[in-house]
KOLPA-912606 format. One record per residue (C-alpha): residue number from 1; residue in three letters; x, y, z. Coordinates in Angstrom, 3 decimals. Layout:
<nodes>
+-----+-----+----------+----------+----------+
!   n ! res !        X !        Y !        Z !
+-----+-----+----------+----------+----------+
! NUM ! ALA !        X !        Y !        Z !
...
+-----+-----+----------+----------+----------+
</nodes>
This chain:
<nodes>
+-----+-----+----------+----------+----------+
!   n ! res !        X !        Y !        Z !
+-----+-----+----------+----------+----------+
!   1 ! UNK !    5.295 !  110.032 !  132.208 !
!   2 ! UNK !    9.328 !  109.931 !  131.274 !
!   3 ! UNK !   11.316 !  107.619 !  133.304 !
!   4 ! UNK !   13.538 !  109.038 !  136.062 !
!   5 ! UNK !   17.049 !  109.518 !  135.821 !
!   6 ! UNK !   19.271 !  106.257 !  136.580 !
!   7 ! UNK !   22.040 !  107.982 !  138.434 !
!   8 ! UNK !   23.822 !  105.162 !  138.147 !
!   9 ! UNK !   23.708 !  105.770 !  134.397 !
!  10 ! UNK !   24.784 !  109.131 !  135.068 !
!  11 ! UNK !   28.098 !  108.006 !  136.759 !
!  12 ! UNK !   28.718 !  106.120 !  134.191 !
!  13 ! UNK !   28.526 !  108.502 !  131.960 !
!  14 ! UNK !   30.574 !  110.682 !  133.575 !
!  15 ! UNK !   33.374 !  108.003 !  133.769 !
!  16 ! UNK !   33.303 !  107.284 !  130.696 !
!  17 ! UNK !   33.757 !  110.788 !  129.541 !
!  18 ! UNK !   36.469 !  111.352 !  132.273 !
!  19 ! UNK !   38.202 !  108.394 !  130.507 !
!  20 ! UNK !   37.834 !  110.027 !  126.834 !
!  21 ! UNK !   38.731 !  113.263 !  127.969 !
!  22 ! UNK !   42.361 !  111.621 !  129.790 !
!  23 ! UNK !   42.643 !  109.485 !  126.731 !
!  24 ! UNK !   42.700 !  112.485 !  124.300 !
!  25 ! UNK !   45.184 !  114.254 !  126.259 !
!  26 ! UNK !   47.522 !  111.239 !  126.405 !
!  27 ! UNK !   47.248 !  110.728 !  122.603 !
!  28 ! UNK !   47.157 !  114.450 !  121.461 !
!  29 ! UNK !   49.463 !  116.008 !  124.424 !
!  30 ! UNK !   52.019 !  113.480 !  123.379 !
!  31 ! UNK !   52.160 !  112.192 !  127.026 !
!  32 ! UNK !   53.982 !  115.997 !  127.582 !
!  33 ! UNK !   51.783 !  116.206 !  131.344 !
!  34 ! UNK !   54.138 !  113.179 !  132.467 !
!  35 ! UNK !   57.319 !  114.285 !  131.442 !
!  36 ! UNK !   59.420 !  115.639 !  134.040 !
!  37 ! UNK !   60.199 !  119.360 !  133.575 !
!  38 ! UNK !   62.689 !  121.685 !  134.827 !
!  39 ! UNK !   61.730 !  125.750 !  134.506 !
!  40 ! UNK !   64.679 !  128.346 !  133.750 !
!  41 ! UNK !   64.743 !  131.683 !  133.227 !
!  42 ! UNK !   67.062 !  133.772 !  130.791 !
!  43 ! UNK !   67.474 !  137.127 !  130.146 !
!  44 ! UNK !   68.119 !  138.714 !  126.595 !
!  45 ! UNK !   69.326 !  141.954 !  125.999 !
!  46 ! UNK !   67.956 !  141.827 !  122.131 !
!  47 ! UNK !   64.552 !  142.972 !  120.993 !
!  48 ! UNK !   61.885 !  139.808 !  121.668 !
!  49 ! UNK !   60.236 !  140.765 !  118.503 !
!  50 ! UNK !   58.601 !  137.686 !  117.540 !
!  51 ! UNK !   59.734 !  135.320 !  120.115 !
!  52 ! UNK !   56.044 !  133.806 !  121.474 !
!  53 ! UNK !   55.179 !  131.895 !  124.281 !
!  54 ! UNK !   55.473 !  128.050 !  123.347 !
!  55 ! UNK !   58.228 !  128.606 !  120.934 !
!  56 ! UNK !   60.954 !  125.814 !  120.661 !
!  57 ! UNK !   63.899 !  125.482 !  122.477 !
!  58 ! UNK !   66.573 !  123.797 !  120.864 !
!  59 ! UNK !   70.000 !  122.096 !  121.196 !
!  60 ! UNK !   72.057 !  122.307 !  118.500 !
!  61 ! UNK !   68.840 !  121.557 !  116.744 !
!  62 ! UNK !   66.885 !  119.314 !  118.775 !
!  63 ! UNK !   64.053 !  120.338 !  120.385 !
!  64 ! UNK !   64.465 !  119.730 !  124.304 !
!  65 ! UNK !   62.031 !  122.248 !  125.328 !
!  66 ! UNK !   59.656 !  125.296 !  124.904 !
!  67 ! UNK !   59.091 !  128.923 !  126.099 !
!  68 ! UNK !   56.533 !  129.034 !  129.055 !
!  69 ! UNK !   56.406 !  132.694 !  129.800 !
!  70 ! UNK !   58.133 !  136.426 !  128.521 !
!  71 ! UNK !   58.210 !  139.090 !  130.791 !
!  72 ! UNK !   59.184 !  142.547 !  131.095 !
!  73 ! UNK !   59.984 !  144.600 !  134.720 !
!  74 ! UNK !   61.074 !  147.773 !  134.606 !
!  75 ! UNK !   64.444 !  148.267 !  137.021 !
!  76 ! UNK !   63.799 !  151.910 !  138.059 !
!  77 ! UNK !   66.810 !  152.440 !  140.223 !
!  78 ! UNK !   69.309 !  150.862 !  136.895 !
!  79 ! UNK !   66.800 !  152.839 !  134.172 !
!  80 ! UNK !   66.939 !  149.823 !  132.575 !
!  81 ! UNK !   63.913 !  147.031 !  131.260 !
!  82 ! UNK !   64.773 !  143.687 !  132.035 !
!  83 ! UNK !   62.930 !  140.289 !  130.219 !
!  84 ! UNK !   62.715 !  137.409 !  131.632 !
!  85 ! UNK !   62.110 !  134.294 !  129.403 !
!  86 ! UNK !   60.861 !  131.347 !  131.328 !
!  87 ! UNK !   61.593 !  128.210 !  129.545 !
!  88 ! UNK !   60.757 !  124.425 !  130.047 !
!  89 ! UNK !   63.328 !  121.917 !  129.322 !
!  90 ! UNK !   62.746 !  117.994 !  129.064 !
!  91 ! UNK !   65.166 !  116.031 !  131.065 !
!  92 ! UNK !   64.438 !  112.626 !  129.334 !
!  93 ! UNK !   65.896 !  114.639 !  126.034 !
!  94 ! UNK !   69.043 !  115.152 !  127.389 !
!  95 ! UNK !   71.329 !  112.215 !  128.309 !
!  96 ! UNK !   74.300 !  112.202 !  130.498 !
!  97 ! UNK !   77.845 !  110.061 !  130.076 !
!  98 ! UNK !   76.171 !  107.176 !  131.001 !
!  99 ! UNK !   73.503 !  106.972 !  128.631 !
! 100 ! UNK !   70.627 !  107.796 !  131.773 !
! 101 ! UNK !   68.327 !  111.109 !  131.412 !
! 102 ! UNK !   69.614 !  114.382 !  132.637 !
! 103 ! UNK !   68.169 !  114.344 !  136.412 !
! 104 ! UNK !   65.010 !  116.316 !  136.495 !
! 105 ! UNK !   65.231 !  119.023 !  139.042 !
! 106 ! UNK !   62.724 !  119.178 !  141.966 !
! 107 ! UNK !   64.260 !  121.759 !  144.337 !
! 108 ! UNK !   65.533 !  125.209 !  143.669 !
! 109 ! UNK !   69.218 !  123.770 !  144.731 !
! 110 ! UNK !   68.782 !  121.243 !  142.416 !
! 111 ! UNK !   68.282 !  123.527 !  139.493 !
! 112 ! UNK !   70.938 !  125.574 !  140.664 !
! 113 ! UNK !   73.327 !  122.474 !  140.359 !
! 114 ! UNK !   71.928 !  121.799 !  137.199 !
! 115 ! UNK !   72.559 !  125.340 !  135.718 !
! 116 ! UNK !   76.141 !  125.182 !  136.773 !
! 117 ! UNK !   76.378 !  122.099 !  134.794 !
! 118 ! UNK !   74.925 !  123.690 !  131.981 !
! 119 ! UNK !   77.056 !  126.966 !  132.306 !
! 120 ! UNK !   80.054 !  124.643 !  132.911 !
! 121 ! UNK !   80.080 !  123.050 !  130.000 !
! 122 ! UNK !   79.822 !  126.126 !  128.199 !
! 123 ! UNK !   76.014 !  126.241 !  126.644 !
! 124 ! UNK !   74.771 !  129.611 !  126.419 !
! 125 ! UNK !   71.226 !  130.536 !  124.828 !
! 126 ! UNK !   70.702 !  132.837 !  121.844 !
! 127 ! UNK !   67.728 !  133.754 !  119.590 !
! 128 ! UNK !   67.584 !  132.225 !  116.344 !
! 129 ! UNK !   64.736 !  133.392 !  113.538 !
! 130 ! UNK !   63.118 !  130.080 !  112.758 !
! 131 ! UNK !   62.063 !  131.394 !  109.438 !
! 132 ! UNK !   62.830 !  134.675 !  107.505 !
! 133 ! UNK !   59.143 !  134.946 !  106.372 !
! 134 ! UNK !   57.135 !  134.561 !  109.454 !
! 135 ! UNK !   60.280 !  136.456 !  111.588 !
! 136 ! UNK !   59.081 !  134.129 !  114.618 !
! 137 ! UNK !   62.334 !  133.302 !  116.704 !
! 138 ! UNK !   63.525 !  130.521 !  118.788 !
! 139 ! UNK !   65.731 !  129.754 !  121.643 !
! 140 ! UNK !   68.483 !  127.580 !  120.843 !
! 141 ! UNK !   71.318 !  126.550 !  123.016 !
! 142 ! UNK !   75.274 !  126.038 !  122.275 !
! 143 ! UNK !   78.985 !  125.626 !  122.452 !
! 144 ! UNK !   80.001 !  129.340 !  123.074 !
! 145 ! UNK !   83.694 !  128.892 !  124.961 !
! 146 ! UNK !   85.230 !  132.051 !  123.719 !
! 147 ! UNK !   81.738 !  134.377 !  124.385 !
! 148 ! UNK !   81.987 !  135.696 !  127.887 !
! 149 ! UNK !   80.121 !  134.719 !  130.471 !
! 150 ! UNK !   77.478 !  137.112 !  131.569 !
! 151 ! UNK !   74.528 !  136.669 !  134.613 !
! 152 ! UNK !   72.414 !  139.365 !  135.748 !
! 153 ! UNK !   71.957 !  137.826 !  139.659 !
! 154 ! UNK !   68.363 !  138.686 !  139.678 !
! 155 ! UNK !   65.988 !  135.537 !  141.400 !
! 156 ! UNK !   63.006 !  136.135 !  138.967 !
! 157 ! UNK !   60.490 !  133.492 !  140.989 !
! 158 ! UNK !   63.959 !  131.818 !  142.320 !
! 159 ! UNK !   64.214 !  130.216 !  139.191 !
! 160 ! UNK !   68.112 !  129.304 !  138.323 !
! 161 ! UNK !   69.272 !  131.679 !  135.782 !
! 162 ! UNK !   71.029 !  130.286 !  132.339 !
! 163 ! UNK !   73.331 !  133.107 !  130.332 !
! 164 ! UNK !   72.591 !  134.341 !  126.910 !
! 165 ! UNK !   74.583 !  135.829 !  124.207 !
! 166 ! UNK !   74.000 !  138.339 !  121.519 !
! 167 ! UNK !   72.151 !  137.491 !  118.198 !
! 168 ! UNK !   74.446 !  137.600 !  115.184 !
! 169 ! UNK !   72.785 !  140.608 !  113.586 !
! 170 ! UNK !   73.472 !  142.258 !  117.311 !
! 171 ! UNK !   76.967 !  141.413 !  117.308 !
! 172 ! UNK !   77.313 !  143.204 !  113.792 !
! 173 ! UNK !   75.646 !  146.114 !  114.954 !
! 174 ! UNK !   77.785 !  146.495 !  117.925 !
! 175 ! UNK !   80.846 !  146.247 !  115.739 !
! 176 ! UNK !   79.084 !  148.551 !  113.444 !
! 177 ! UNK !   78.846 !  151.377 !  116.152 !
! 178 ! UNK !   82.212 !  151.058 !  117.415 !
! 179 ! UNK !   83.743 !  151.095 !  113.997 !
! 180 ! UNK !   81.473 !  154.485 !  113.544 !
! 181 ! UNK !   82.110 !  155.491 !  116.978 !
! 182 ! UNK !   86.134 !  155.242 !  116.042 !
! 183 ! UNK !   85.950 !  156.771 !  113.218 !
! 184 ! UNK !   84.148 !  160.131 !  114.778 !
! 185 ! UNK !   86.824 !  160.104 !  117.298 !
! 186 ! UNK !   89.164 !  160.704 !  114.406 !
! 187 ! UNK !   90.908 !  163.966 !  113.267 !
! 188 ! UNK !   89.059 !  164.282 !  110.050 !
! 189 ! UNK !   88.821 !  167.869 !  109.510 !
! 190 ! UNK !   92.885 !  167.553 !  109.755 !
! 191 ! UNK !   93.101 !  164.375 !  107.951 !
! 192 ! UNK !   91.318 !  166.052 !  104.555 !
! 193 ! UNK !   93.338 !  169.145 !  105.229 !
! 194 ! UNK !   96.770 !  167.121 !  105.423 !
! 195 ! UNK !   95.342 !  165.134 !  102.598 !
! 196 ! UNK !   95.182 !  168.483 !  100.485 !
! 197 ! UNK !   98.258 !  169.808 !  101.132 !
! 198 ! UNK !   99.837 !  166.339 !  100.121 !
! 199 ! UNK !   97.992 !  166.280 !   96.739 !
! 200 ! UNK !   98.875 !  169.989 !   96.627 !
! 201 ! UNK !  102.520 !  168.936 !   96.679 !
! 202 ! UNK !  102.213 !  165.980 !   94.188 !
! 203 ! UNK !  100.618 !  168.675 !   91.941 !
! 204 ! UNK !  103.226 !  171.007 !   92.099 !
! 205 ! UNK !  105.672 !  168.583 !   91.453 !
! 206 ! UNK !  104.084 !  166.765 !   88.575 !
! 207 ! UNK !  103.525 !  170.137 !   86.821 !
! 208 ! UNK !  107.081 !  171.395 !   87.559 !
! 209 ! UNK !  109.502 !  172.475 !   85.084 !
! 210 ! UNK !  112.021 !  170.191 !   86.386 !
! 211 ! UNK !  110.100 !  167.361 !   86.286 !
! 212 ! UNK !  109.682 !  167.787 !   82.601 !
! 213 ! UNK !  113.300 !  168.639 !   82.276 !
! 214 ! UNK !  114.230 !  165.097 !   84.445 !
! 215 ! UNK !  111.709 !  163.161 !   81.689 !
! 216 ! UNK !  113.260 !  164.358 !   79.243 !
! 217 ! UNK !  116.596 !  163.284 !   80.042 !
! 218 ! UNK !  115.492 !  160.343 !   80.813 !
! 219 ! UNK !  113.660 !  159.884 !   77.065 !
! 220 ! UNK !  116.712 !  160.686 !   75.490 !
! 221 ! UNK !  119.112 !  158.043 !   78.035 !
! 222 ! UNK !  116.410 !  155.837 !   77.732 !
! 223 ! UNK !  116.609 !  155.890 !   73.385 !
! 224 ! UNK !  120.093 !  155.932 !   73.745 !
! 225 ! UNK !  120.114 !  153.012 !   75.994 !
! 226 ! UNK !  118.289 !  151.299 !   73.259 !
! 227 ! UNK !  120.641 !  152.353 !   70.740 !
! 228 ! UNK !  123.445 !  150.846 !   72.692 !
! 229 ! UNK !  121.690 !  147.628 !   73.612 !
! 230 ! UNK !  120.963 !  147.692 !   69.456 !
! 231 ! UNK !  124.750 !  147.805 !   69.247 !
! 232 ! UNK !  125.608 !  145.030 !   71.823 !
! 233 ! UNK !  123.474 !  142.428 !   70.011 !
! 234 ! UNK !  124.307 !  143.365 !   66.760 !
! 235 ! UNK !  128.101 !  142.720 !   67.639 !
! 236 ! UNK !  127.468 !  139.624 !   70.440 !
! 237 ! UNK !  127.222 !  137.243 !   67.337 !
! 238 ! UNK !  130.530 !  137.680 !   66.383 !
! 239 ! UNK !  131.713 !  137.843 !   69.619 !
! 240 ! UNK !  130.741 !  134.617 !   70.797 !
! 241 ! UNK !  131.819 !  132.850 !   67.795 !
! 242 ! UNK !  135.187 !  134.236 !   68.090 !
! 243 ! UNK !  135.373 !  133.365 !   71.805 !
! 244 ! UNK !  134.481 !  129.666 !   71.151 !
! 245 ! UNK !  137.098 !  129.705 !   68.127 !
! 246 ! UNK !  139.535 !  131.128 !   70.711 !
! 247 ! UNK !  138.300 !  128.466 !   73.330 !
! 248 ! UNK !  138.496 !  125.700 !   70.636 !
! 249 ! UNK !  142.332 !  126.481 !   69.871 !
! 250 ! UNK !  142.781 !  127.179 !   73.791 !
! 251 ! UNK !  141.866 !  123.450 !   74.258 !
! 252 ! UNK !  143.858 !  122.421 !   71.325 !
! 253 ! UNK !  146.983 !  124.200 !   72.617 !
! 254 ! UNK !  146.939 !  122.391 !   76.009 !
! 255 ! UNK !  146.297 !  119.175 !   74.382 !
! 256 ! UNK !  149.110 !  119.372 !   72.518 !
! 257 ! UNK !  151.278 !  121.269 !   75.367 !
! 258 ! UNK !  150.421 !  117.800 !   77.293 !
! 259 ! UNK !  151.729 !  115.712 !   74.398 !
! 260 ! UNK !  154.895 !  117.484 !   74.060 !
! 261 ! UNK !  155.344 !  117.981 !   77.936 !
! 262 ! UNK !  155.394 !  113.913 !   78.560 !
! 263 ! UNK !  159.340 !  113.688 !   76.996 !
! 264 ! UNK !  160.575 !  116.754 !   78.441 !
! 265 ! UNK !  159.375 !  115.547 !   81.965 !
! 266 ! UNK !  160.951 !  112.103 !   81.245 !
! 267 ! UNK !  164.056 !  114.139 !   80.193 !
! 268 ! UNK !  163.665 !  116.045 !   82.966 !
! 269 ! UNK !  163.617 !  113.150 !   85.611 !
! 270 ! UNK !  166.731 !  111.498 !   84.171 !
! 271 ! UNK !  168.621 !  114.257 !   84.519 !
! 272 ! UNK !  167.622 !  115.043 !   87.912 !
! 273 ! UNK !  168.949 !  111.206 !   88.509 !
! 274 ! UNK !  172.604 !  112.202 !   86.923 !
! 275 ! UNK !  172.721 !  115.469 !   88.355 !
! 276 ! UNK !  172.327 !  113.316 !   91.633 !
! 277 ! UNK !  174.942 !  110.877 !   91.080 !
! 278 ! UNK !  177.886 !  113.666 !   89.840 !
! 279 ! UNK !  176.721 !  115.289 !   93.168 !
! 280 ! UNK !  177.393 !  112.176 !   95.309 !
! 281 ! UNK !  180.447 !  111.625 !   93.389 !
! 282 ! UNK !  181.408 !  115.455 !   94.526 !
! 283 ! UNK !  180.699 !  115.063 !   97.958 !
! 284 ! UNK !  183.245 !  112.203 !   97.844 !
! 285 ! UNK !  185.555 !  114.171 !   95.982 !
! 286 ! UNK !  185.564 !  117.286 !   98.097 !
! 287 ! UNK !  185.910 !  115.041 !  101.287 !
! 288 ! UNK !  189.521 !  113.650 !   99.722 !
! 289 ! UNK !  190.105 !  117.721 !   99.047 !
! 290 ! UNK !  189.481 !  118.075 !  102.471 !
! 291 ! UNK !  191.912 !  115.403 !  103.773 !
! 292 ! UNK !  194.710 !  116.792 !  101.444 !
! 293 ! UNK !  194.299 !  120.359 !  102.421 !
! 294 ! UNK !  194.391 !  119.728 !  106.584 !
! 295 ! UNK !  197.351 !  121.735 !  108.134 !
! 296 ! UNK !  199.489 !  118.728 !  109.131 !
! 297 ! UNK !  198.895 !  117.005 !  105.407 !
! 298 ! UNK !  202.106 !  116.416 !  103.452 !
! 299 ! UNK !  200.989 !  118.454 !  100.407 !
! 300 ! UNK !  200.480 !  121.489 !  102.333 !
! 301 ! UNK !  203.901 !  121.089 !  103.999 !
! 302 ! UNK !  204.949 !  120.669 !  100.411 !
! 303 ! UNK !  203.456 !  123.758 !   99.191 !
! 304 ! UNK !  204.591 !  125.693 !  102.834 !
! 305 ! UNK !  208.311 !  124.721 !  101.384 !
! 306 ! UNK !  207.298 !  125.854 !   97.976 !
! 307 ! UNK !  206.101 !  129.433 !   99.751 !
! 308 ! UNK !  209.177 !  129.527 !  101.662 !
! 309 ! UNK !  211.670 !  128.898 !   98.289 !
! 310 ! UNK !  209.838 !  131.382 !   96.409 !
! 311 ! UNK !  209.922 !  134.057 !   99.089 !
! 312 ! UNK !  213.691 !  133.318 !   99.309 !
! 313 ! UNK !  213.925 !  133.690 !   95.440 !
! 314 ! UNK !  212.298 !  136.799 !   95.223 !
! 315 ! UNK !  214.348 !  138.426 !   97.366 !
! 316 ! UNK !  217.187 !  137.256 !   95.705 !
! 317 ! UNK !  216.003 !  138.397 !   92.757 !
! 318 ! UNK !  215.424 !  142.200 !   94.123 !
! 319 ! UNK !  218.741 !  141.940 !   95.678 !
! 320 ! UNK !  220.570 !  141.505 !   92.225 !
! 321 ! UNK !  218.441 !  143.890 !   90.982 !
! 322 ! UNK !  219.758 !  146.335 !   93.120 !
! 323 ! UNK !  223.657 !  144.937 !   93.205 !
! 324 ! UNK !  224.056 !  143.735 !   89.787 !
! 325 ! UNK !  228.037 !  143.808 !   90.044 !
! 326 ! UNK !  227.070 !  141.349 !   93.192 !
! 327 ! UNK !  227.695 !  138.638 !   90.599 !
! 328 ! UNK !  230.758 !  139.603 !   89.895 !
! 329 ! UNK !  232.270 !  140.775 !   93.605 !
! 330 ! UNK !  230.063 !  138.693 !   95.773 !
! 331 ! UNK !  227.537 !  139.710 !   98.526 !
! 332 ! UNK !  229.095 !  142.755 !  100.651 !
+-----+-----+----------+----------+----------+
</nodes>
């Protein structure tokens, strides 16, 4: 007969394998069941094309969480299909001023706070491929400032919602269609007619005779402007040498100017000096003229008499010119 079960045995057992089983999810989980979590949800307008549940979220490169759950509702009063992406993000990953863990959020208004932190400071979420051969994608957060800020509103399981921008290969696709969509709102059927007529024109005018005419004249003012510039440096030589022989003697001639000029200005100056003496001296002497001819000065009494005799002789004179035999008779 077998023994009967020891329960006792059993419970140990049990324990024991209770203890393993803890034990491996400690060492293999990474200790990821007692981190503190807080749950987000974004919502991307790009394709989710390889984007899988557990896929890393990143921040600036650094892993600070992981996808939990992709969605997809259809709005039937918008039309549109809306996908939610639930993510996890670590707290102890992310450290504030201070050095301490980003607070883990417990409430819904504490997750709300800490998504307007987060939007504040201007992180945004956008897919990234994590490798171009396995085209599996990632969520990683960043620094978009100048990217608008867009929120949908909706309370998918009143989770706070965190914005998202547009992959790059979106972005050039969007700029792609509204360079296309520009360029069918252009006038092309009248752009390649105006185009035709222009070329048209240039033809016409290349292929004119008086274009051929105006080349040409100007072949023949263009050889003859060669000619001439021929000329001009065949005669320059001589030119120049005779303007620096002419400069030479130029300098030469003032040299010598300013040798012979030194006397003559000497000269020039002592004269000046005489020529003010004999001036002085004149002054002087036209002062004494001055003195002698005054009205009450003896010599012009003296020459008054003088006037006065010779008046008196001159009509004596006509008188015996007229009375000759006055010499002999006397004065009737």
């Amino acid at each position: 007969m077998s023994k009967p079960v020891n329960p006792y045995s059993i419970g140990l057992f049990m324990v024991g394998a209770l203890i393993l089983l803890i034990g491996g999810i400690m060492v293999f989980g990474g200790g990821q069941l007692l981190k503190k979590k807080t749950e987000y949800v974004i919502y991307f307008d790009s394709a989710l094309n390889g984007l899988n549940v557990g896929a890393p979220v990143t921040l600036q490169g650094v892993q600070v969480g992981t996808v939990k759950e992709i969605s997809l509702e259809l709005d039937q009063n918008a039309a549109r299909i809306i996908k939610p992406v639930v993510i996890e993000l670590d707290s102890e990953m992310v450290l504030d001023a201070s050095g301490q863990p980003f607070q883990a959020a417990t409430t819904t208004q504490e997750r709300q706070q800490n998504a307007k932190r987060l939007i504040d400071a201007g992180l945004k979420a956008q897919l990234q491929t994590q490798s171009l051969l396995t085209g599996l994608l990632s969520v990683e957060f960043n620094f978009h400032q100048n990217d608008p800020l867009k929120l949908t509103g909706l309370h998918y399981k009143d989770l706070a919602e965190l914005p998202s921008v547009p992959t790059t290969e979106d972005q050039i696709r969007s700029t792609a269609d509204e360079i296309l969509q520009k360029i069918r709102q252009l006038p092309l059927e009248a752009i390649v007619k105006d185009l035709a007529a222009t070329l048209k024109a240039v033809r016409d005018i290349t292929t004119s005779d008086e274009l051929k005419k105006n080349r040409a004249a100007l072949t023949k003012t263009l050889n003859e402007t060669e000619k001439l510039i021929a000329t001009m440096n065949r005669n320059l030589a001589p030119l120049l040498t005779n303007m620096n022989t002419t400069v030479t003697d130029t300098q030469t001639l003032v040299r010598q100017f300013t040798h012979d000029i030194k006397p003559v200005l000497a000269a020039t100056e002592k004269t000046l000096g005489t020529a003010n003496s004999v001036l002085l001296e004149s002054k002087t002497s036209l002062s004494s003229v001055a003195t002698l001819a005054a009205p009450d000065a003896p010599l012009w009494q003296s020459l008054e008499a003088l006037r006065e005799a010779a008046q008196s002789t001159k009509e004596l004179t006509d008188y015996l010119q007229r009375h000759p035999d006055s010499i002999v008779y006397g004065k009737e």
